[in-house]
Structures are given as C-alpha cells and as structure tokens.
C-alpha angles and dihedrals in degrees: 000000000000126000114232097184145346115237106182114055128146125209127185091277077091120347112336124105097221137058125250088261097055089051098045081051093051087052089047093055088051094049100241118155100215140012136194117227095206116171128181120288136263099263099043094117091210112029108015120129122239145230116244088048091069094098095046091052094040088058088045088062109035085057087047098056084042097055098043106024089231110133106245117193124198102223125142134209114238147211123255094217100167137046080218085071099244112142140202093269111085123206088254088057103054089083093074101055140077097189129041113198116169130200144166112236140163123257104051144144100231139196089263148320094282097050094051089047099049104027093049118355095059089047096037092056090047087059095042094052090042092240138144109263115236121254089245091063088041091054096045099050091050091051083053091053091040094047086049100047092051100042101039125049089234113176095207140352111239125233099337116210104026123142079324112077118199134156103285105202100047085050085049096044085055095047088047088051092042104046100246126145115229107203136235096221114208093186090067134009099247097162145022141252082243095045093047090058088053095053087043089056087061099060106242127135132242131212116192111232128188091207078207128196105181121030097252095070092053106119097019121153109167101112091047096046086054086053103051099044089066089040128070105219111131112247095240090070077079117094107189108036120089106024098314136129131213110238087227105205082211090075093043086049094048092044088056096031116032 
C-alpha cells in the first residue's frame, strides 16, 4: 500500500509547525501527487483560520505547488456547529476552496447552547469519564453527521468517532449515498479494525489521511495500515493509495453551482 496524497494537513495558519511550503516539500519527498492544506475552521476559538488571511495563504500555496510540483489544494477543515448539520464554512465562503473536510472538535463557537451541549459536552464528558455514551447522545451526534453530510458538499468527514460518539454505520450508509469520504485518521485511533469493516459493509469509500501538524508526519500511514491488517476491507475501497485519486463531490458542486 502506497499513499497517493494526503488530504488533511495544518500549518501555522491554525494549528500546524510548518508553512505550506515545508509541507508541499515533505509530500514531495514521499512521492505523493497532491496534498490538502486544511486548517482549522472559522469558529474554532484557539486555533481557526481566519479570514483575512485567505489570500496570504492562497499565494503560499500557489508558490508552493509552483516550486515542488507537487498539487497543493486550499480546503479546511471545518467545524460541525449545529445538530441541524450547518458548519463553519459558510456558502460565501465555498469560492475560495478547493477541499471541504468536516469534524467535529472541542473549543468552538457554535451555532447555540444547545448545540454545544448536545453536539460535544455531553459526548466530551462521556470521554472524559470513560463511560458509555446514552443512546440519546449517540442518536443525536449521528443525525449531526447525517444533517451535515446532506446539506454541505463535504469531501470527507474527519476522525469519526472521536470524543464524539455517533452510529457508524448510518453515518457511513449517507456518506456512501452522498459521495463523501470518511478518514482513516493516522493522528488519533478513532475507529477499529471491526468498525472499519461496518462502515465498509455499507459501501462507502475511505481516503487515509495523516491530519499532520509538522511536516514530518505528512504522508504518514502507520496507524491505518495497523488497522487494516486486522480489518478486512479490500484496499481498493481506498481512494487515494496506489496511484489513485478521490472523485471529491466539492469540485463537481463548485464546477454547477459557483
């Protein structure tokens, strides 16, 4: 298994060490054809990017692409701030990115209270107790993911699962009607071997992001080749591993509607 690009890198336009450049390099040096520089989104209250700073960081990476060769891609990824599904990137944003990632992370302005509460403090004190999370918080996260998925033209959902517990598999079955990628995640184990095969079942695709936030961890794949050698889901459900491409619905929806 080879890695073809690396969708889910942070500079220090949010949270990342090294510049656009040093990262496009680093992919260079692995080979890889393309790489997503995907900082954090507007509403994350330590670490988002922010607005004003778009044109600096789109002349970072065209330069960057110019300079390796190496096709760099301005995305973000960006915040989940509703149950009703809405993000951080609003529809007048979508204009300036090529790569739409979505997660779900601590730390935000969201949409409301109510939203915080339900969509990460609920889940975050689960995690933090070590407890199973209810079947109300459960429910509630997936219909965020769900409500995302259908009303956004995300690329690919971002560490699933982590801190923020959901039903895989439903959240797999819309991203698998709607186009959308779900990551394996190689920062953080957000899912098992097992729950990597339920998700599989459900014919979605994967991509194998690094979710880097120094240079030397672009391209990495350690955590997603453990995993999948203890999971049975066939290497071309991998989109971008061995020369291969996603077909991101992001670029088709910009292309009819902007």
């Amino acid at each position: 298994m080879k890695l073809t690009s690396d969708y889910h890198t942070h500079t220090p336009y949010s949270h990342g060490k090294n510049t656009v450049l040093e990262n496009a390099k680093a992919a260079k040096a692995k080979n890889l054809k393309e790489i997503g520089i995907t900082d954090h989104g507007f509403n994350h209250l330590l670490f988002g990017l922010k607005r004003k700073n778009l044109p600096d960081l789109r002349a970072e990476i065209d330069e960057a692409e110019r300079l390796t060769g190496v096709k760099v891609l301005l995305g973000m990824e960006s915040n989940l701030i509703s149950v009703s599904g809405e993000t951080d990137l609003k529809t007048s944003d979508l204009k300036n990115f090529d790569l739409y990632l979505c997660g779900i992370h601590e730390v935000l302005r969201f949409k409301s209270f109510s939203d915080m509460r339900d969509v990460m403090l609920k889940n975050y004190l689960a995690y933090k107790l070590g407890k199973t999370p209810s079947n109300k918080i459960i429910k509630t996260t997936t219909a965020a993911y769900i409500n995302a998925v259908k009303n956004n033209p995300i690329d690919v959902i971002t560490h699933i699962n982590y801190k923020c517990y959901c039903n895989l598999t439903e959240v797999a079955k819309c991203c698998a009607d709607y186009g959308t990628y779900i990551e394996i995640n190689t920062k953080k184990r957000h899912v098992s071997a097992e729950e990597l095969n339920a998700m599989a079942q459900t014919g979605v695709r994967f991509v194998i992001n690094s979710d880097a936030h120094s240079a030397d961890r672009v391209g990495d794949t350690k955590i997603a080749e453990e995993i999948l050698r203890d999971a049975s889901v066939p290497l071309d459900r991998i989109d971008n591993i061995d020369g291969r491409l996603p077909n991101f619905r992001f670029k088709e929806y910009k292309e009819k509607n902007l």
